[in-house]
MARLOSE-450851 format. One record per residue (C-alpha): residue number from 1; x, y, z. Coordinates in Angstrom, 2 decimals. Example, Ala and Ser with C-alpha at 12.3 -4.5 7.8 and 13.67 -1.06 7.14 Angstrom:
2
{num = 1 | c1 = 12.30 | c2 = -4.50 | c3 = 7.80}
{num = 2 | c1 = 13.67 | c2 = -1.06 | c3 = 7.14}
This chain:
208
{num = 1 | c1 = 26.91 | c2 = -6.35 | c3 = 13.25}
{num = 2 | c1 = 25.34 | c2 = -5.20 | c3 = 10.08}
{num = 3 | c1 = 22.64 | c2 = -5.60 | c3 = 7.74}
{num = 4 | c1 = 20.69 | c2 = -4.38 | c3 = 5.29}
{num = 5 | c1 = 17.29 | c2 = -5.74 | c3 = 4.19}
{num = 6 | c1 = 15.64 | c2 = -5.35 | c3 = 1.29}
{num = 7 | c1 = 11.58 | c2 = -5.86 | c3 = 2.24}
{num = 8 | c1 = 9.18 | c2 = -6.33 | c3 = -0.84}
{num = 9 | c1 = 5.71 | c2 = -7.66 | c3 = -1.28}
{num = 10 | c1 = 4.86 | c2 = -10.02 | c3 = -3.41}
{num = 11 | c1 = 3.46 | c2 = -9.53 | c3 = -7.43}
{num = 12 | c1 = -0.31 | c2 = -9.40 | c3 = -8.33}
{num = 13 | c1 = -2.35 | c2 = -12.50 | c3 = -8.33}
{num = 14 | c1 = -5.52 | c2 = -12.73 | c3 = -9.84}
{num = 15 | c1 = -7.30 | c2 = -12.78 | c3 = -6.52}
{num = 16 | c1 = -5.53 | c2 = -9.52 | c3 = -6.11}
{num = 17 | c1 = -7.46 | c2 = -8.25 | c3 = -8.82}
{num = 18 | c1 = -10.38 | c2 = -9.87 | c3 = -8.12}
{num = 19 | c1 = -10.81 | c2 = -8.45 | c3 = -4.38}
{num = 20 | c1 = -10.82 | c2 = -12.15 | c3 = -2.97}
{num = 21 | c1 = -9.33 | c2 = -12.79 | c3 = 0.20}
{num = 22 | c1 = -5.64 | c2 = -14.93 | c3 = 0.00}
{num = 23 | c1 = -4.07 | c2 = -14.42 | c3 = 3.25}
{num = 24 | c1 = -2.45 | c2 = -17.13 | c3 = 4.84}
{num = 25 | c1 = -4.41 | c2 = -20.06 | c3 = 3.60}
{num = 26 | c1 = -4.32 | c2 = -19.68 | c3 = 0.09}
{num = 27 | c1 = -1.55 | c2 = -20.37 | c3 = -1.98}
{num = 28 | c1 = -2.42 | c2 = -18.62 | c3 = -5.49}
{num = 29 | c1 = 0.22 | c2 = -17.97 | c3 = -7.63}
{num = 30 | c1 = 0.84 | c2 = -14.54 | c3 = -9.79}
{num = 31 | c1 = -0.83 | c2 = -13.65 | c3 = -12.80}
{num = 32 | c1 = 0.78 | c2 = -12.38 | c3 = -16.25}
{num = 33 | c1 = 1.05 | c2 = -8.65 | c3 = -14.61}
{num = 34 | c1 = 2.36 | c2 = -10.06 | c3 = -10.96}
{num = 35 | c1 = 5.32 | c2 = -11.68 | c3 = -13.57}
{num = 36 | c1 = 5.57 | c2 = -8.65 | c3 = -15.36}
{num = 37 | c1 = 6.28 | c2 = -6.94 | c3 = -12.01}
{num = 38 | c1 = 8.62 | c2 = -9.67 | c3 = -10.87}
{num = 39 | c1 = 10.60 | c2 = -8.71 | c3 = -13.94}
{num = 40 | c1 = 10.96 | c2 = -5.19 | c3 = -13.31}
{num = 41 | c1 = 11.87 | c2 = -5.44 | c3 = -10.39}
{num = 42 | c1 = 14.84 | c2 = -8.11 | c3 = -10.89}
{num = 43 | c1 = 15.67 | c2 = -5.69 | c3 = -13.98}
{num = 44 | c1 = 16.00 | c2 = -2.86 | c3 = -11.14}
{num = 45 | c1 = 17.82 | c2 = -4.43 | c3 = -8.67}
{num = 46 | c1 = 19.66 | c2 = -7.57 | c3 = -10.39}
{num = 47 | c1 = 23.05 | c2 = -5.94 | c3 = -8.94}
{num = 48 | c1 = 22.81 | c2 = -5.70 | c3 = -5.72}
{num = 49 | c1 = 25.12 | c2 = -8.29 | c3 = -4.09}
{num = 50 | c1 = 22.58 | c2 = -10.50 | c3 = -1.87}
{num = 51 | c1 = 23.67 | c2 = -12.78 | c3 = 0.17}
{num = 52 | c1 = 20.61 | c2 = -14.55 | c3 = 0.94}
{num = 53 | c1 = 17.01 | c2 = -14.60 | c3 = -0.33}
{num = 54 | c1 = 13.93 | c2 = -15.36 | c3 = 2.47}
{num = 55 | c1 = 10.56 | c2 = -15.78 | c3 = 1.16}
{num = 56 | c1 = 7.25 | c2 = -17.56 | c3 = 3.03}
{num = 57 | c1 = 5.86 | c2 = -20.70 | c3 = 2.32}
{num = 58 | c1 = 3.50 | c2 = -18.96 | c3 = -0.43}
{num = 59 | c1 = 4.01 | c2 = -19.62 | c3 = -3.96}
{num = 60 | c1 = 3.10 | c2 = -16.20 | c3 = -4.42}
{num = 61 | c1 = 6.39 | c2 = -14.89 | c3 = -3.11}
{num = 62 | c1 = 8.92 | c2 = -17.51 | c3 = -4.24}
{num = 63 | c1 = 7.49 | c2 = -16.70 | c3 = -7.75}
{num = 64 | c1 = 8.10 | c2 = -12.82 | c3 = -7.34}
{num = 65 | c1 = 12.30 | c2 = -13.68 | c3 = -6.75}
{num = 66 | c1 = 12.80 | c2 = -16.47 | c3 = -9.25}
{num = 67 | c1 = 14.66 | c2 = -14.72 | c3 = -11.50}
{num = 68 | c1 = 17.09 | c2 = -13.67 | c3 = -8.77}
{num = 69 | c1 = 17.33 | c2 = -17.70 | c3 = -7.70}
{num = 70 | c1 = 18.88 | c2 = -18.25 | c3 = -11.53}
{num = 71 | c1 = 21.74 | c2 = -15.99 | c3 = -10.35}
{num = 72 | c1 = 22.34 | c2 = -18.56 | c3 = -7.81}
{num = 73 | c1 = 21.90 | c2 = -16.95 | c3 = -4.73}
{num = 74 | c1 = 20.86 | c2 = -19.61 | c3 = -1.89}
{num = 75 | c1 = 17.16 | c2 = -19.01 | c3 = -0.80}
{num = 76 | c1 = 15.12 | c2 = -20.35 | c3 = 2.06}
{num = 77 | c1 = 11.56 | c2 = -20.36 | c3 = 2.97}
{num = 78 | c1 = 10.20 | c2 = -19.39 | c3 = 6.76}
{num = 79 | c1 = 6.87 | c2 = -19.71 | c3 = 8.17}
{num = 80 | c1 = 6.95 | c2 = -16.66 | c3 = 10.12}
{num = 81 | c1 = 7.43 | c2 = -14.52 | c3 = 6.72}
{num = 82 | c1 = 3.53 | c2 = -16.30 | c3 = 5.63}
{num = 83 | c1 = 0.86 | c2 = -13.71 | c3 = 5.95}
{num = 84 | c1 = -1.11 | c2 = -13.11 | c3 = 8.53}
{num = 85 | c1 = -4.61 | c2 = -15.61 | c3 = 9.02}
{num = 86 | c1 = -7.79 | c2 = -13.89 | c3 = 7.80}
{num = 87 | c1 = -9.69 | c2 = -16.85 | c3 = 8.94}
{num = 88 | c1 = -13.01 | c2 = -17.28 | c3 = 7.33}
{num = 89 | c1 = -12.81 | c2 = -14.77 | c3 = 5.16}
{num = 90 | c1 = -9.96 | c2 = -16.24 | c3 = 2.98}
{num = 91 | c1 = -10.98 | c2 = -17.63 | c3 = -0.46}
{num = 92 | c1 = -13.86 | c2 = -15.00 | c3 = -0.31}
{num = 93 | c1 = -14.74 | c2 = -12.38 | c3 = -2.18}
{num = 94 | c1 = -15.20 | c2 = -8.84 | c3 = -1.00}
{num = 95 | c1 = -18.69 | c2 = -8.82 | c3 = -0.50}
{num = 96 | c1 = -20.66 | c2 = -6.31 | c3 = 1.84}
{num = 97 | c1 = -21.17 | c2 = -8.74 | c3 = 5.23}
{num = 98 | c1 = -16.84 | c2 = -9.42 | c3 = 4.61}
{num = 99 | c1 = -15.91 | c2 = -6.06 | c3 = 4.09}
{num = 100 | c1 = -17.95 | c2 = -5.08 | c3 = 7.05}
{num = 101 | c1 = -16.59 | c2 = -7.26 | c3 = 9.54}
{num = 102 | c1 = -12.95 | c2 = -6.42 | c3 = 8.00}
{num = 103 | c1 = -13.42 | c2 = -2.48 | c3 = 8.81}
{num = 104 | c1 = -14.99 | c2 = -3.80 | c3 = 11.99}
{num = 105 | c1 = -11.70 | c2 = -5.69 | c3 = 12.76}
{num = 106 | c1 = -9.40 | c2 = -3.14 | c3 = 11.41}
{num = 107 | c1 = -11.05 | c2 = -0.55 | c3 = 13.40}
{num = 108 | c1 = -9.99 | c2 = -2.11 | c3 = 16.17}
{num = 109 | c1 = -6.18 | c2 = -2.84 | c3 = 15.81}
{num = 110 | c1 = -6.29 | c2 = 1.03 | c3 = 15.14}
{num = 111 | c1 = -8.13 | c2 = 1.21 | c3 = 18.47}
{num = 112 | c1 = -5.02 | c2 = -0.46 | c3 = 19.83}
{num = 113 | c1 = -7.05 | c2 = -3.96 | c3 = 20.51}
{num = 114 | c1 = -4.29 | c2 = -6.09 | c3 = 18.71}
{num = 115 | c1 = -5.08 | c2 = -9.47 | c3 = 20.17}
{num = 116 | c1 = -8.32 | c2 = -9.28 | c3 = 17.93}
{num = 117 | c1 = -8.89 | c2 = -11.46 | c3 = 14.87}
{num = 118 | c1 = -11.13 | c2 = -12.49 | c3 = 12.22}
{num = 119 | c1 = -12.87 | c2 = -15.74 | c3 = 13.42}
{num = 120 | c1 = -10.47 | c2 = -18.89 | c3 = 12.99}
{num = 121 | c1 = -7.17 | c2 = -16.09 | c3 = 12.02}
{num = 122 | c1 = -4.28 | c2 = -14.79 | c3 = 13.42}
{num = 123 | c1 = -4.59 | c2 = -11.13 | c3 = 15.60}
{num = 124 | c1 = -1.64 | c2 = -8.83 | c3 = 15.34}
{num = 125 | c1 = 0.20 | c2 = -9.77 | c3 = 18.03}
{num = 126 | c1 = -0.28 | c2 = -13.72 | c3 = 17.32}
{num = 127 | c1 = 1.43 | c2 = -12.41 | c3 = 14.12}
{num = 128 | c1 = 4.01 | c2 = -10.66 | c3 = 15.56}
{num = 129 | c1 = 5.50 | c2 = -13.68 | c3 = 17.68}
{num = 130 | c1 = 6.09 | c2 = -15.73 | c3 = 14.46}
{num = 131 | c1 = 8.16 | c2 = -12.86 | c3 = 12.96}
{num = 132 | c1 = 9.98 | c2 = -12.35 | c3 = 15.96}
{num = 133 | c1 = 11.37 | c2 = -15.74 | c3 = 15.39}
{num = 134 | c1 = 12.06 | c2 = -15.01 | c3 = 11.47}
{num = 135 | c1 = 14.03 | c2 = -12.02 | c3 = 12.43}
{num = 136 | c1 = 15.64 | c2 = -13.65 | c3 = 14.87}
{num = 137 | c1 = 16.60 | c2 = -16.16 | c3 = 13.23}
{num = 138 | c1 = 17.72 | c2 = -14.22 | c3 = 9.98}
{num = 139 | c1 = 19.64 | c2 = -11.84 | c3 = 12.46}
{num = 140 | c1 = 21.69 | c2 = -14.68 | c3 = 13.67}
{num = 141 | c1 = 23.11 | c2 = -16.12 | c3 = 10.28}
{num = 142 | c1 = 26.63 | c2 = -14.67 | c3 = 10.22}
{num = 143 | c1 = 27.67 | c2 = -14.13 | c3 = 6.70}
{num = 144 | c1 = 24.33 | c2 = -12.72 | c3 = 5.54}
{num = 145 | c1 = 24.93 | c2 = -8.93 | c3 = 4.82}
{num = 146 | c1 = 22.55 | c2 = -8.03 | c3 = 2.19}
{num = 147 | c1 = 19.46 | c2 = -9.75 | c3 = 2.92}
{num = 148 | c1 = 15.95 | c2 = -9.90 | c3 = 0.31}
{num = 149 | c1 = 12.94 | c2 = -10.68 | c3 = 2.19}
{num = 150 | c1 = 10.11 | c2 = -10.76 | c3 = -0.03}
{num = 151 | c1 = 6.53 | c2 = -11.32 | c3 = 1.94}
{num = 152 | c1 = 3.31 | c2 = -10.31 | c3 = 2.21}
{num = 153 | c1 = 1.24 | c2 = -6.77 | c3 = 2.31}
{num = 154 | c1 = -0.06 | c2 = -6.81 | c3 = 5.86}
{num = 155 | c1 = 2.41 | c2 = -9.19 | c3 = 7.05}
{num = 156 | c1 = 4.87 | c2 = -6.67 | c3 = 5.62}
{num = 157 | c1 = 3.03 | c2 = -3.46 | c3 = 7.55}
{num = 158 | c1 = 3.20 | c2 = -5.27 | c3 = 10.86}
{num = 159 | c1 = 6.76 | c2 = -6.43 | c3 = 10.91}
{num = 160 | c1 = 7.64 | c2 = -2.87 | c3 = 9.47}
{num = 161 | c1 = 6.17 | c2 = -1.13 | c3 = 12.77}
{num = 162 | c1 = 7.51 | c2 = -3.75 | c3 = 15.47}
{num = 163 | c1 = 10.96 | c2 = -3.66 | c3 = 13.75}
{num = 164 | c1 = 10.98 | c2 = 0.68 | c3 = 13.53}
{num = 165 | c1 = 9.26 | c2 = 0.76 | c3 = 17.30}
{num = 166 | c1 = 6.33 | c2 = 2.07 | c3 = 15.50}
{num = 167 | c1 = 3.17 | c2 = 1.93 | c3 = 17.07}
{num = 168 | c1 = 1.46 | c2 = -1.54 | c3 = 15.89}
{num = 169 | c1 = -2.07 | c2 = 0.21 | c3 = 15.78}
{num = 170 | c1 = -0.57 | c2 = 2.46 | c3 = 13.20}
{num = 171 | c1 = 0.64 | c2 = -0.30 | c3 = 10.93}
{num = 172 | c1 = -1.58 | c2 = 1.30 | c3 = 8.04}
{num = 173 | c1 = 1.03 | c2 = 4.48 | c3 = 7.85}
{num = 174 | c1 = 2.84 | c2 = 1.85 | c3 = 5.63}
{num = 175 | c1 = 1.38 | c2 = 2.09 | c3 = 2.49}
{num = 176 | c1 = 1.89 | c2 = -1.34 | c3 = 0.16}
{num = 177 | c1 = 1.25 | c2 = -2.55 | c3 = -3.48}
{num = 178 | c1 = 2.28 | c2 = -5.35 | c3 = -5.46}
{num = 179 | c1 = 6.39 | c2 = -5.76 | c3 = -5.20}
{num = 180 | c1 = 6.63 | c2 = -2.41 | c3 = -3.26}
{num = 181 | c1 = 10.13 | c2 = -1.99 | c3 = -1.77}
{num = 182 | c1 = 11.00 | c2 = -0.56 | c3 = 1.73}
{num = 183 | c1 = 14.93 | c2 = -1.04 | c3 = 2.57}
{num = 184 | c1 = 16.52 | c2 = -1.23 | c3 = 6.05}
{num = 185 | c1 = 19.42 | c2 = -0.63 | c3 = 8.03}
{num = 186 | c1 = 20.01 | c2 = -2.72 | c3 = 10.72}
{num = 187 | c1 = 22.70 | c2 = -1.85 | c3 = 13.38}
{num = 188 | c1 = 23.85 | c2 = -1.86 | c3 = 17.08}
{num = 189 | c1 = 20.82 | c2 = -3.56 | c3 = 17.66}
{num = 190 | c1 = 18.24 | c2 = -1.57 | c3 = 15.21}
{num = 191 | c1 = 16.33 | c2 = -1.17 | c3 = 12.29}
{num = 192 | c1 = 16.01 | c2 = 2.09 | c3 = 10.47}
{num = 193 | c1 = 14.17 | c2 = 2.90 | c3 = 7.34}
{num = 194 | c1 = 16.49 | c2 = 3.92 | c3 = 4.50}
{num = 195 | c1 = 14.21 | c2 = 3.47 | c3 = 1.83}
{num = 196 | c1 = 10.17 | c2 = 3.80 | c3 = 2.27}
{num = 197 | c1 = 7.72 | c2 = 2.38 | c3 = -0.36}
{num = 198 | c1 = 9.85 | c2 = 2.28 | c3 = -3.50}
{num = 199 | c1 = 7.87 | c2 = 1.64 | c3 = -6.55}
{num = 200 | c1 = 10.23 | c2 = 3.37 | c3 = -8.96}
{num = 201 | c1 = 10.85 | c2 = -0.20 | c3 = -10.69}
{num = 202 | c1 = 6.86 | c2 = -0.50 | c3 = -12.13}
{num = 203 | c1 = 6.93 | c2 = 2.97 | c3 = -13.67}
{num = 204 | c1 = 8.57 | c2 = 1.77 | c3 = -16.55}
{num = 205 | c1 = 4.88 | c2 = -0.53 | c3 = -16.85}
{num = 206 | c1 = 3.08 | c2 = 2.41 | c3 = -16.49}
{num = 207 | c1 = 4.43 | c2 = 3.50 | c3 = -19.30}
{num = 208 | c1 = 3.95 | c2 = 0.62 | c3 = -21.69}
């Protein structure tokens, strides 16, 4: 069996931009340049034959591949595709005290402590057993080739490593922004990375 995935983040919010926690508890929905993004990248990759679009429950992402949905491809949502829990930090802004207890907590996945979380969130590996179940599951539908997944930032670093056999407490070696792309081959049983951190599509806004 073969697949190929196409992995993207969702486009800007305004919480984005204003340094406030979303995570898995808040469902904000893009802002004029998260659209704008959205846009590109359907204007990028419009052609490529998908079979099937996956997003999370999060308005965020099911706005980022709406313009893909008009082309009629069947879509489906999956809980294991939300991001991660940040707990009592989400809805917050950036402050010192939250940004201290983040590079406290982020400190220590690095330190390999990945059943650590924020208080009330998800740890790592609590994060990793819902995907598990969304790969599994997306794995098993037969006549879905050419798969769009579009997800969350550290959601999207963490299933990146487990799928790739990369070490979990170096989930930060995959770099994301707002509708970044990473493609991958899936075969025999495994994932490889064809295509890491794409953001050809948004130079075009760059250049506006």
């Amino acid at each position: 069996m073969r697949k190929k995935f196409y992995f993207i983040r969702h486009g800007q919010t305004d919480l984005n931009l204003r340094g406030i926690v979303q995570g898995r508890g808040v469902n904000s929905p893009l802002n004029v340049n998260g659209f704008r993004q959205a846009q590109a990248f359907f204007e990028a990759y419009k052609e490529v034959p998908f079979d099937k679009i996956y997003t999370s429950t999060l308005l965020r992402t099911k706005q980022t591949v709406a313009d893909f949905l008009e082309l009629g491809i069947p879509v489906e949502e999956i809980e294991g595709l939300d991001e991660i829990s940040w707990g009592i930090y989400e809805g917050k802004e950036q402050d010192e005290d939250t940004m201290t207890g983040f590079e406290k907590v982020i400190a220590s996945w690095r330190n390999n402590e990945l059943d650590l979380s924020i208080e009330n969130g998800e740890s790592p590996n609590q994060l990793v057993a819902r995907q598990k179940e969304a790969i599994a599951y997306m794995l098993s539908q037969p006549d879905e080739e050419t798969i769009l997944v579009c997800m969350h930032g550290r959601a999207m670093r963490i299933l990146l490593c487990h799928l790739t056999d990369f070490p979990l407490c170096q989930m930060d070696e995959f770099p994301h922004t707002n509708t970044a792309l990473y493609i991958l081959d899936y075969e025999n049983g495994r994932f490889s990375v064809v295509d890491y951190y794409n953001t050809k599509h948004l130079e075009r806004l760059e250049n506006e």
